[in-house]
DOLOBA-941161 format. One line per 3 residues: number of its first residue (from 0); for each residue z, y, x of N, C-alpha, C, O. Coordinates in pm, 1 decimal. Example, Ala and Ser with C-alpha at 12.3 -4.5 7.8 and 13.67 -1.06 7.14 Angstrom:
2
0	780.0/-569.0/1319.0/780.0/-450.0/1230.0/780.0/-330.0/1320.0/846.5/-331.9/1423.6; 708.0/-225.0/1285.0/714.0/-106.0/1367.0/787.0/3.0/1290.0/803.9/113.8/1340.9 .
This chain:
43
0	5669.9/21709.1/4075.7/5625.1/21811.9/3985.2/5652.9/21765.7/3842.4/5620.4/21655.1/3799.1; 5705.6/21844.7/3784.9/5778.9/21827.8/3636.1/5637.3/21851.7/3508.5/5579.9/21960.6/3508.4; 5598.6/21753.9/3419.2/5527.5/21812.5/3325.5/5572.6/21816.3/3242.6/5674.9/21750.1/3225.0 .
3	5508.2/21915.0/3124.0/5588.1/21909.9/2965.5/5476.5/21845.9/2861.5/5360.0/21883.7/2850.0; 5540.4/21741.2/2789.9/5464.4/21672.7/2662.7/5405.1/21743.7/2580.2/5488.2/21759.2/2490.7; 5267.4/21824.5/2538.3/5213.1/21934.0/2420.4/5221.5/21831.1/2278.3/5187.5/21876.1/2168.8 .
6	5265.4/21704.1/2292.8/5325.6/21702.7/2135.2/5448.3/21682.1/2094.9/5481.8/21727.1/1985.4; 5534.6/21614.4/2169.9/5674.4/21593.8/2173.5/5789.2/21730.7/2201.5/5901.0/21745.4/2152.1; 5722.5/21811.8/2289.0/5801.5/21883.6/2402.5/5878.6/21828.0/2495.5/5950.3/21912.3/2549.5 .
9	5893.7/21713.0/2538.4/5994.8/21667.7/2638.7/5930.7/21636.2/2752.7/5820.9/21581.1/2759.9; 6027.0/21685.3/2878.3/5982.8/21705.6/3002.8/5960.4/21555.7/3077.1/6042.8/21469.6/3046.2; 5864.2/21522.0/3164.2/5861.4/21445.7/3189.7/5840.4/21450.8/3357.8/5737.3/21506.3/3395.8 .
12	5916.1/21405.8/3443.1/5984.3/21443.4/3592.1/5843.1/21373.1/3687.8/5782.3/21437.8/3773.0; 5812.9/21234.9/3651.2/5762.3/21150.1/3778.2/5638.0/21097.1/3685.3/5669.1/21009.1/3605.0; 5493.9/21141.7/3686.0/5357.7/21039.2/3593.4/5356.2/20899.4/3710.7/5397.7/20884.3/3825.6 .
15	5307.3/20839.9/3642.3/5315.4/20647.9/3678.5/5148.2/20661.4/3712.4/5081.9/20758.0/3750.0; 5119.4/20552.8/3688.7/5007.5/20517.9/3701.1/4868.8/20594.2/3573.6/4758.2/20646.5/3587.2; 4956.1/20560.2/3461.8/4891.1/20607.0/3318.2/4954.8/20727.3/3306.8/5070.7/20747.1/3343.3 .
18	4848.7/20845.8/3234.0/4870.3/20961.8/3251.7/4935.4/20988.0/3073.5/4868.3/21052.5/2992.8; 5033.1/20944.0/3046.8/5090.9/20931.0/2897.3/5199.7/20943.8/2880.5/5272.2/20863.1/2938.8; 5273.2/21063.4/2783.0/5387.2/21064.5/2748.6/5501.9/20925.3/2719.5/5473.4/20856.6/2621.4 .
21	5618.9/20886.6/2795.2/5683.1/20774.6/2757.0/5732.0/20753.6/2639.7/5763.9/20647.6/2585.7; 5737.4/20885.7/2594.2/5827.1/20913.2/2475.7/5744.6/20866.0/2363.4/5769.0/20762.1/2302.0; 5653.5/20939.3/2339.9/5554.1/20979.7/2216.9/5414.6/20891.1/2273.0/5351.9/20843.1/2178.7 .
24	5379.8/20873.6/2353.3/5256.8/20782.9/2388.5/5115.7/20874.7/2411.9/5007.7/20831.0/2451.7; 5149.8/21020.6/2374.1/5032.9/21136.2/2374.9/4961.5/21132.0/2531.6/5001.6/21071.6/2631.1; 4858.8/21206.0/2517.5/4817.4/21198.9/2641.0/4794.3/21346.7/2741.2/4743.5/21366.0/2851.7 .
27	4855.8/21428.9/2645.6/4827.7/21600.5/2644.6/4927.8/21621.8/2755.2/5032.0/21566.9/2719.2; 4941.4/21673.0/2865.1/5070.1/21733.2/2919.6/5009.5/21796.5/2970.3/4886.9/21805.1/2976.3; 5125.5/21876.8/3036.2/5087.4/22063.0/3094.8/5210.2/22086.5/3211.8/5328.9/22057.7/3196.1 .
30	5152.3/22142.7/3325.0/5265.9/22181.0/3410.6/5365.6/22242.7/3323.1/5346.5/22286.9/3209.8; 5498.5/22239.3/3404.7/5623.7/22302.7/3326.4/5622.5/22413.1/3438.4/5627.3/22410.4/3561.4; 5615.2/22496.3/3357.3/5627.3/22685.1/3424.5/5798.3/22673.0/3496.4/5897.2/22615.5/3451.1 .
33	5780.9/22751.5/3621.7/5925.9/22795.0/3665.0/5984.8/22874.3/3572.1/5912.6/22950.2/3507.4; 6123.2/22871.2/3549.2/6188.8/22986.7/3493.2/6216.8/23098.2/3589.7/6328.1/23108.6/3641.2; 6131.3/23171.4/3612.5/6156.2/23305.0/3694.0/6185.5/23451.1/3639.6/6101.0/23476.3/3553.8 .
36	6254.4/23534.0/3653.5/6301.8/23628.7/3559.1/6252.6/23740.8/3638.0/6286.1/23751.2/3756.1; 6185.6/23814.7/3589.1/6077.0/23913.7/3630.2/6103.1/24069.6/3619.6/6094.5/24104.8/3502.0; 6130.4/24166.9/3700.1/6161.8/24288.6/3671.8/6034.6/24407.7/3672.8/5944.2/24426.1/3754.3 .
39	6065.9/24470.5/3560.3/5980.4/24526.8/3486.2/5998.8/24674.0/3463.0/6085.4/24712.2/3384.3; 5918.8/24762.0/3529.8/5950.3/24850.9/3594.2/5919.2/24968.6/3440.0/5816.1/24929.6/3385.2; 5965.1/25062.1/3383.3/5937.2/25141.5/3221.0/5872.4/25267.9/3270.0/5832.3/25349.3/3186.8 .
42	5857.6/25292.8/3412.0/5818.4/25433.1/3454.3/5664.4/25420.7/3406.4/5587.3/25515.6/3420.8 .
């Protein structure tokens, strides 16, 4: 499961042991949403 960094923005693939951005050292992350493209009906 992929998370995204809420201060850096960069995705981060595999958490370790410590729940912390590698990049930036933050501790904020958030699932990364699927890109699903959604049809949307105007009637």
């Amino acid at each position: 499961m992929a998370y995204v960094c809420a201060h850096c923005g960069k995705k981060i693939k595999q958490l370790d042991q410590f729940v912390r951005c590698s990049y930036c050292g933050s501790r904020v992350l958030v699932k990364a949403r699927p890109n699903l493209s959604r049809e949307i009906s105007t009637d």
